[in-house]
N, C-alpha and C positions, 0 to 999 in steps of 0.2 A: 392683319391685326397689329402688327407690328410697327409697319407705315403707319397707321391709324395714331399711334401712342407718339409719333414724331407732329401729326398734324394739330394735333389737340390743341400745342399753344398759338395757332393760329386765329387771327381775330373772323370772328362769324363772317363777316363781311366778305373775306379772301376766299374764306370754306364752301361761301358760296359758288364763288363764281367759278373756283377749281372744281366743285361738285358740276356745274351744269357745262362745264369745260368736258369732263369724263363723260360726261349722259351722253351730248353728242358725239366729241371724239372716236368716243369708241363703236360708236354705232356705225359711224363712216371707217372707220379703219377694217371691222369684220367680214370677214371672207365670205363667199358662198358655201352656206352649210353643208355640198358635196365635200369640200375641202377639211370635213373637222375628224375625218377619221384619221388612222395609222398613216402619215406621210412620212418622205423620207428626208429628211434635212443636211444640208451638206456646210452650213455657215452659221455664226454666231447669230447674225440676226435671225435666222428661220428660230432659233433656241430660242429668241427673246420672244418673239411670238407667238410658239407656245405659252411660256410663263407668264405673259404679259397678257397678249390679248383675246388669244382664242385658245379652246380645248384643244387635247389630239396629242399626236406624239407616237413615237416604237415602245418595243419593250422595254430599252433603256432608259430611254426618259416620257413619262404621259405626264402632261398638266391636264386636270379637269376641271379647275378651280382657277382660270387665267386672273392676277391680281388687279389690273384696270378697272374692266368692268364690273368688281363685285366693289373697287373701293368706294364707288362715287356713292353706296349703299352704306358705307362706315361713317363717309363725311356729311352724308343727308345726316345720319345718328348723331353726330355732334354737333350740329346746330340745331336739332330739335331740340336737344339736349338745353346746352344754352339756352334756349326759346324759355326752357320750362324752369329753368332754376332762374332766370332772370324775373318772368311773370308767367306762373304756372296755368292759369286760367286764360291767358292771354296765350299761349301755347295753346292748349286744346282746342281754340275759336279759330287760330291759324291751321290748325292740322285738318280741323273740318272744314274750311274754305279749300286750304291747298289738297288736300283730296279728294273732294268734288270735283277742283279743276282736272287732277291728274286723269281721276275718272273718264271724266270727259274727255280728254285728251286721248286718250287710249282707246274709246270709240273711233275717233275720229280719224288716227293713225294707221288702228287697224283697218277700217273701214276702205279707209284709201289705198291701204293694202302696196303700203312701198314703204318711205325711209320710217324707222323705228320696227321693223317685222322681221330681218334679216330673211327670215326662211316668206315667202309667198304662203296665201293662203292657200292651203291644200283640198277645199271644198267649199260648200255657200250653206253648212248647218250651224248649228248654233255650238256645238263643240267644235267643228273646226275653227270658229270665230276664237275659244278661247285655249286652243289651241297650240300655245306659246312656245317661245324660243327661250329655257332657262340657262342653258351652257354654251357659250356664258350667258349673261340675263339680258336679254332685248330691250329696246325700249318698250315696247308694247308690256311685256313684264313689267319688268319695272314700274311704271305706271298704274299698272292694274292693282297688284298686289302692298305698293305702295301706298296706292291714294286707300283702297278697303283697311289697311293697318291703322293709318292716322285716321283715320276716320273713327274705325274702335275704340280706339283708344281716347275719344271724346266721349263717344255712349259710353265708355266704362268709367268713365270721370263722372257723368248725368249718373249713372246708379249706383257709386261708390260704395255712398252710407248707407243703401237703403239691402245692398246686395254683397256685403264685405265679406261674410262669413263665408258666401258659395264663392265668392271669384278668388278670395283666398290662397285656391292651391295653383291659378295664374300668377297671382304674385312669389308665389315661390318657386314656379317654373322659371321665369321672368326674369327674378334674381340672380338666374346661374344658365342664361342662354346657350351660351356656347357646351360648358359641358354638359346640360341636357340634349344637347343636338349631339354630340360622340358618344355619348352614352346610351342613347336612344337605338344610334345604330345597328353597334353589336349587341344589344338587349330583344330588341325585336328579331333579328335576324338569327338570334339563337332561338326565342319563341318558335319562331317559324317552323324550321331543319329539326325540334324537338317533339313539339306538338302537333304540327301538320305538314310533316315534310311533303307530301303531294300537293298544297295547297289546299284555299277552302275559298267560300264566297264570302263577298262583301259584307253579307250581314251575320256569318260565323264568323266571320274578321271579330267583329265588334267586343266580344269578350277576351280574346289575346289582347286589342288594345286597351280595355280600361285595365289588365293585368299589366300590363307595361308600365300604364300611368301609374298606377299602386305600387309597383318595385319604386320607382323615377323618384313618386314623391319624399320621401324621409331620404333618399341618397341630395335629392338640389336642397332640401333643404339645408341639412348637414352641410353641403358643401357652400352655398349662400352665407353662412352666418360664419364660415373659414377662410369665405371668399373678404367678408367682410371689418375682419382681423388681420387684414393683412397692412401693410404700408400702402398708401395712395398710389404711391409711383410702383408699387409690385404689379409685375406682370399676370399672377393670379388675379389682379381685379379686373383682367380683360375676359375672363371666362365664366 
């Protein structure tokens, strides 16, 4: 996030190519996913490697969250970004072309079931198909999850005005990503160890999570419209 706030005044053009510099880079650099548990590290570069490009780590030190491959996902953000503040409409027709392709690209990756998959395909069903490597995120992730995002995010441009009221409480998720993603965590995970500390199913799940969205909502709000008081250059506007 922080890297993120140094690349911003880079021109689109650059963000690109360093963006699809990380996509591949880091794909070629990741280990065999044998190699992501507790290792034991005896030199500064093994430490860079965890922070840097892949999970893992001892008690002293775990990275799970390696900075590389999740930033080439910050700097996609800021030229979509740009796309949209430059020609917003002209933005959502790129994001549904370029999502299609990623789409496709992510069939055909995984398909071939080598570079972009780090881990091999672990069977021939259709969940093992989707299957993915997200720590850190694969190409095949990436891809997938990517090109369906930009993709949305044009249907929800197509039904804006006609469906504002309901998508509503996405925009005020939306608003305040990051701390609805930390806040979600220990929200739900106290739901859980309170209400059904044994667990439950899938479809007893389903009223813990609209009660989670119901706490979430009025807190991103609140914090959306704090976030939005803040200075430009404040580090609260990256959350």
């Amino acid at each position: 996030m922080i890297i993120g706030s140094y690349l911003i005044w880079l021109k689109p053009e650059y963000l690109l190519v360093f963006t699809i510099a990380l996509f591949v880079g880091t794909e070629l650099l990741s280990p065999d996913p044998s190699l992501w548990n507790y290792i034991q590290y005896e030199t500064i570069l093994d430490k860079i490697i965890l922070l840097f490009i892949r999970p893992g780590g001892t008690q002293e030190l775990w990275s799970n969250y390696p900075i590389l491959p999740w930033l080439e996902l910050v700097t996609f953000g800021m030229i979509y970004a740009y796309w949209l503040i430059t020609n917003p409409q002209k933005a959502y027709q790129k994001g549904l072309v370029l999502g299609m392709i990623l789409l496709i690209g992510f069939i055909l990756i995984r398909y071939l079931n080598g570079f972009g998959n780090i881990r091999p395909l672990p069977g021939s069903t259709w969940i093992d198909f989707l299957n993915l490597v997200k720590y850190p995120p694969s190409a095949a992730f990436t891809m997938l999850t990517l090109g369906i995002v930009i993709i949305f995010i044009w249907v929800f441009d197509r039904i804006a005005q006609r469906w504002r009221k309901i998508l509503y409480p996405l925009v005020v998720f939306g608003q305040a990503p990051l701390f609805f993603y930390i806040l979600h965590l220990f929200l739900y995970a106290g739901i859980g160890i309170w209400l059904t500390p044994n667990g439950t199913s899938v479809i007893a799940m389903y009223p813990y999570w609209i009660l989670g969205l119901l706490i979430l909502f009025p807190l991103s709000l609140w914090f959306g419209r704090f976030k939005r008081s803040q200075p430009g250059n404040s580090i609260i506007r990256l959350f």
